[in-house]
C-alpha positions as CSV (number, residue, x, y, z in Angstrom):
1,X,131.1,97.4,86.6
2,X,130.2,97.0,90.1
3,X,127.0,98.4,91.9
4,X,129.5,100.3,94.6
5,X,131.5,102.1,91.8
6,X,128.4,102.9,90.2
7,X,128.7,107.3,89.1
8,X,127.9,109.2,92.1
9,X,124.0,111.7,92.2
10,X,124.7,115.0,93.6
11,X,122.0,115.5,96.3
12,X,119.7,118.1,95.3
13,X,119.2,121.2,96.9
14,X,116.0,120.6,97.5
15,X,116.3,117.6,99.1
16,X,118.6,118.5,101.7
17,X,116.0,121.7,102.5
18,X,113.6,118.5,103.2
19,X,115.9,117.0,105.5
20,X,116.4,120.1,107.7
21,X,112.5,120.7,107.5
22,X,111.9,117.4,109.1
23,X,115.2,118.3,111.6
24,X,113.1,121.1,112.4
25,X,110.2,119.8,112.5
26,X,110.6,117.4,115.2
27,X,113.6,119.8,117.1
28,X,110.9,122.1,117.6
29,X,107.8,119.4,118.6
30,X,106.2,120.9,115.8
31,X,102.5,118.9,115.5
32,X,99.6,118.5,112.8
33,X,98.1,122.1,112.4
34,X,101.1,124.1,113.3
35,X,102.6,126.4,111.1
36,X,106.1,126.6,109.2
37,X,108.1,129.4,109.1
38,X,107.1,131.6,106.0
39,X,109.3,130.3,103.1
40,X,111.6,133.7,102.7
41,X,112.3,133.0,106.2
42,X,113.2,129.7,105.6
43,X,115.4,130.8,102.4
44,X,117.1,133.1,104.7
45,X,117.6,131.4,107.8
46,X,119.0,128.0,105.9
47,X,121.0,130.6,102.7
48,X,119.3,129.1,100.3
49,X,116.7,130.7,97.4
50,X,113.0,131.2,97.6
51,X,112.9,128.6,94.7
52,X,114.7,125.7,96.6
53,X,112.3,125.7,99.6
54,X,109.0,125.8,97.6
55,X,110.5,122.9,96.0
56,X,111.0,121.3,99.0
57,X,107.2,122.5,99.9
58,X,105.7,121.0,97.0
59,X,107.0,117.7,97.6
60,X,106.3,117.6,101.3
61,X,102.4,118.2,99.6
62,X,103.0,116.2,97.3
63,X,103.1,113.4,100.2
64,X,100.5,115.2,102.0
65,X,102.4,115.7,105.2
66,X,101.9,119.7,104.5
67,X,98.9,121.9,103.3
68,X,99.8,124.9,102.3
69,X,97.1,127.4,102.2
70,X,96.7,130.3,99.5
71,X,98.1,133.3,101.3
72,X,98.3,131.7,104.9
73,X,101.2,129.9,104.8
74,X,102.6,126.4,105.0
75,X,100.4,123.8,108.0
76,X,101.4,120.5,109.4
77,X,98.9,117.0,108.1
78,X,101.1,114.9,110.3
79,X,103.1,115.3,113.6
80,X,106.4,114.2,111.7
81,X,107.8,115.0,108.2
82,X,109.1,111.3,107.3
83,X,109.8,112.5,104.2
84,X,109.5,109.4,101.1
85,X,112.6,109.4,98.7
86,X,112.1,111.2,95.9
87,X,113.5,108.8,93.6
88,X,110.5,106.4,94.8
89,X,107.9,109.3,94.2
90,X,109.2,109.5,90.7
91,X,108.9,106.2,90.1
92,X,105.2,106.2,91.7
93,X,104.6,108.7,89.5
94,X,105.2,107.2,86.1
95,X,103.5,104.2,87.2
96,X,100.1,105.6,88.4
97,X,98.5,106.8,85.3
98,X,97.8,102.9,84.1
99,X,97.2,101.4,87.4
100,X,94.6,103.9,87.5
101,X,93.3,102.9,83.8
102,X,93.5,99.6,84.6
103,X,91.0,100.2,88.4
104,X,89.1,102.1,86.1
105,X,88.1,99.2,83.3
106,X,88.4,96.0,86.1
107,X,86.1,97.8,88.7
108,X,83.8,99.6,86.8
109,X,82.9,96.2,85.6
110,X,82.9,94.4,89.0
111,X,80.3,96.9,90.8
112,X,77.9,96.3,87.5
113,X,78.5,92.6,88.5
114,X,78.1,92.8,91.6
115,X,74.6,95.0,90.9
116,X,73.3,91.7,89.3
117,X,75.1,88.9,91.4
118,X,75.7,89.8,95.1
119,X,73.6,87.6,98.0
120,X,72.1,89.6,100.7
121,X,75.0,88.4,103.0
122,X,77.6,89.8,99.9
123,X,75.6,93.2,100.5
124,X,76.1,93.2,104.1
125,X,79.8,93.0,104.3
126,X,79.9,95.7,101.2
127,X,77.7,98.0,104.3
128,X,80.4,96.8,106.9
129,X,83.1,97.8,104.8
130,X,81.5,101.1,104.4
131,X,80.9,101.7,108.8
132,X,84.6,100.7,109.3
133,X,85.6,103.0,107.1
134,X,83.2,106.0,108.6
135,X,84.5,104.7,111.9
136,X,88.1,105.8,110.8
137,X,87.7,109.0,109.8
138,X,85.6,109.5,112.7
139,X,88.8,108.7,114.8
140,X,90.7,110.6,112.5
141,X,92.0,108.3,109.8
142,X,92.4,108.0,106.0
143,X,90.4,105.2,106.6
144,X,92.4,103.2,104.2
145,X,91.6,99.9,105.8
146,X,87.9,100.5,105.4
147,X,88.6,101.5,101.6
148,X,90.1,98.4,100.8
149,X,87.7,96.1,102.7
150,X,84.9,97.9,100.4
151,X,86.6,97.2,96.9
152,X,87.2,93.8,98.1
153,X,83.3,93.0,99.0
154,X,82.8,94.3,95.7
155,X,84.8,92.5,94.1
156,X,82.9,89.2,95.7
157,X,80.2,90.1,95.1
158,X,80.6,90.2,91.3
159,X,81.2,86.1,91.3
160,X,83.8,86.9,88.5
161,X,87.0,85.0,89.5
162,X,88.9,86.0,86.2
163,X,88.6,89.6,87.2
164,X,89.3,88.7,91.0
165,X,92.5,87.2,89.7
166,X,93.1,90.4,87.8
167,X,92.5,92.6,90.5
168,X,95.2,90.0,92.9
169,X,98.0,91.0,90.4
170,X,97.6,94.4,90.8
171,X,97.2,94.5,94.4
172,X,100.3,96.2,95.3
173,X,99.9,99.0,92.7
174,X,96.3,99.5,94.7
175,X,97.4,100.1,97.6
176,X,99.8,102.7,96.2
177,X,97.2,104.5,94.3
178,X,94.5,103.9,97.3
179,X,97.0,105.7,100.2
180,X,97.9,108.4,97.8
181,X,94.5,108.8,97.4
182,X,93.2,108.9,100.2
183,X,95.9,111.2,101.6
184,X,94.6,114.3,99.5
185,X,93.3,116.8,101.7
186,X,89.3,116.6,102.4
187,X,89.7,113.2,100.5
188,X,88.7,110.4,102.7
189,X,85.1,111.8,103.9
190,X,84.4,112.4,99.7
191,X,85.9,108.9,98.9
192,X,83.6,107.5,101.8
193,X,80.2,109.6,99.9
194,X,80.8,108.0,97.1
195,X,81.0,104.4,98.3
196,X,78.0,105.0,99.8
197,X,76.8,105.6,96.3
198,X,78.2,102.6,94.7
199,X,76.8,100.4,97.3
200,X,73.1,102.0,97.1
201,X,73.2,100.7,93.6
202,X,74.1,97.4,94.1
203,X,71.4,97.0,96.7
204,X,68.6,98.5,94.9
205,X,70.4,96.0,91.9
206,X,70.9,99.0,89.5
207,X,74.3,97.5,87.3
208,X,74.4,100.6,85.0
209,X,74.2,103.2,87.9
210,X,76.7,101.3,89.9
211,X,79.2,101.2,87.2
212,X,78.6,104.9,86.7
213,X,79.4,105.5,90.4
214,X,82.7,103.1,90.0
215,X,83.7,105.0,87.3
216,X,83.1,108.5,89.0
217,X,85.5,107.2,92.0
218,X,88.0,105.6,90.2
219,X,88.4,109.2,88.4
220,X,88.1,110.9,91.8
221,X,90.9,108.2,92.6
222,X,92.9,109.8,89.4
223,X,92.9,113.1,90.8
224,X,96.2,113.4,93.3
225,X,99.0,116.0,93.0
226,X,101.7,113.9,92.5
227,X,100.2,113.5,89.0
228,X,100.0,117.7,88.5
229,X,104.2,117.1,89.9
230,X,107.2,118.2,87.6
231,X,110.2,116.9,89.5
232,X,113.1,118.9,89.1
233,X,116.3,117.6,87.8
């Protein structure tokens, strides 16, 4: 059959809230640390239920364009709401649990390398790695640029080109689990502490604590709320 006369998805309710929250959103020049309308608001002034907007809210966290904050509503992250599909989400979703397994066995392994292996000029570009990423959360950042510099020194610095090569294929599944990382609120300036960690083993040359404080990011890493997600059909 062809693709164009392929059955027809009826939008979700949900979904279309999303659309007139980001409608709204930049309508009213809404910015990061303004607040939303309360959500029975919301379900009144757009006649749908309570249930379909905090749908819609969860998803918008999910992204970590919204924080919404126990008994004081529903804040801007961001100065838009470019809201991702959530077709994509889903799929991100069902593909993070082994990308993170996989960061977790691969890098673990690479840091206790790189403990035992990395040159003095190997060390310093792990410490650069680590200022441009303070630098960008100083600014105001994720500091995702920084992140990925770091876990690339490191993975230099372990001399292990079989694992390099592993770590290449899954490159692209990295990145997705690094920005949805480092999107969680309070996120970046913990993911940044623990780097620090990581690279005061390798320079003291500790392998075993520096594969310990891999595997205690990687798990901080693990911990997002689009895994804790239930999409609704």
């Amino acid at each position: 059959m062809s693709e164009a006369l392929r059955p027809m998805v009826k939008s979700r309710l949900y979904e279309q809230v999303l659309e007139r929250l980001r409608a709204h959103v930049a309508e009213a020049g809404l910015q990061a640390g303004d607040r939303l309308p309360a959500e029975r608001d919301l379900a009144a002034s757009l006649g749908v239920s309570r249930a379909s907007v905090k749908q819609a809210i969860v998803v918008l966290e999910v992204q970590g364009l919204v924080e919404a904050r126990h008994g004081g509503g529903t804040y801007l992250v961001r100065d838009t709401l470019d809201v991702e599909p959530v077709e994509q989400l889903v799929e991100r979703r069902k593909r993070l649990p082994e990308v993170l397994e996989a960061r977790e066995a691969l890098e673990t392994k690479l840091a206790e390398l790189a403990a035992e292996r990395r040159t003095d000029a190997e060390l310093e570009t792990i410490r650069e790695a680590l200022d441009h990423m303070r630098e960008e959360i100083a600014g105001g950042d994720n500091g995702v640029e920084g992140d990925r510099r770091f876990h690339a020194a490191v993975t230099a610095a372990a001399h292990s080109s079989l694992l390099a090569d592993f770590m290449k294929t899954i490159a692209g599944q990295i990145t997705e689990s690094r920005t949805e990382s480092l999107r969680q609120p309070g996120r970046p300036s913990r993911s940044l502490a623990q780097h620090t960690a990581i690279y005061e083993a390798i320079a003291a040359g500790d392998a075993k604590k520096a594969a310990a404080a891999m595997r205690k990011h990687v798990r901080t890493v693990a911990k997002v709320r689009l895994l804790t997600w239930v999409p609704e059909d």
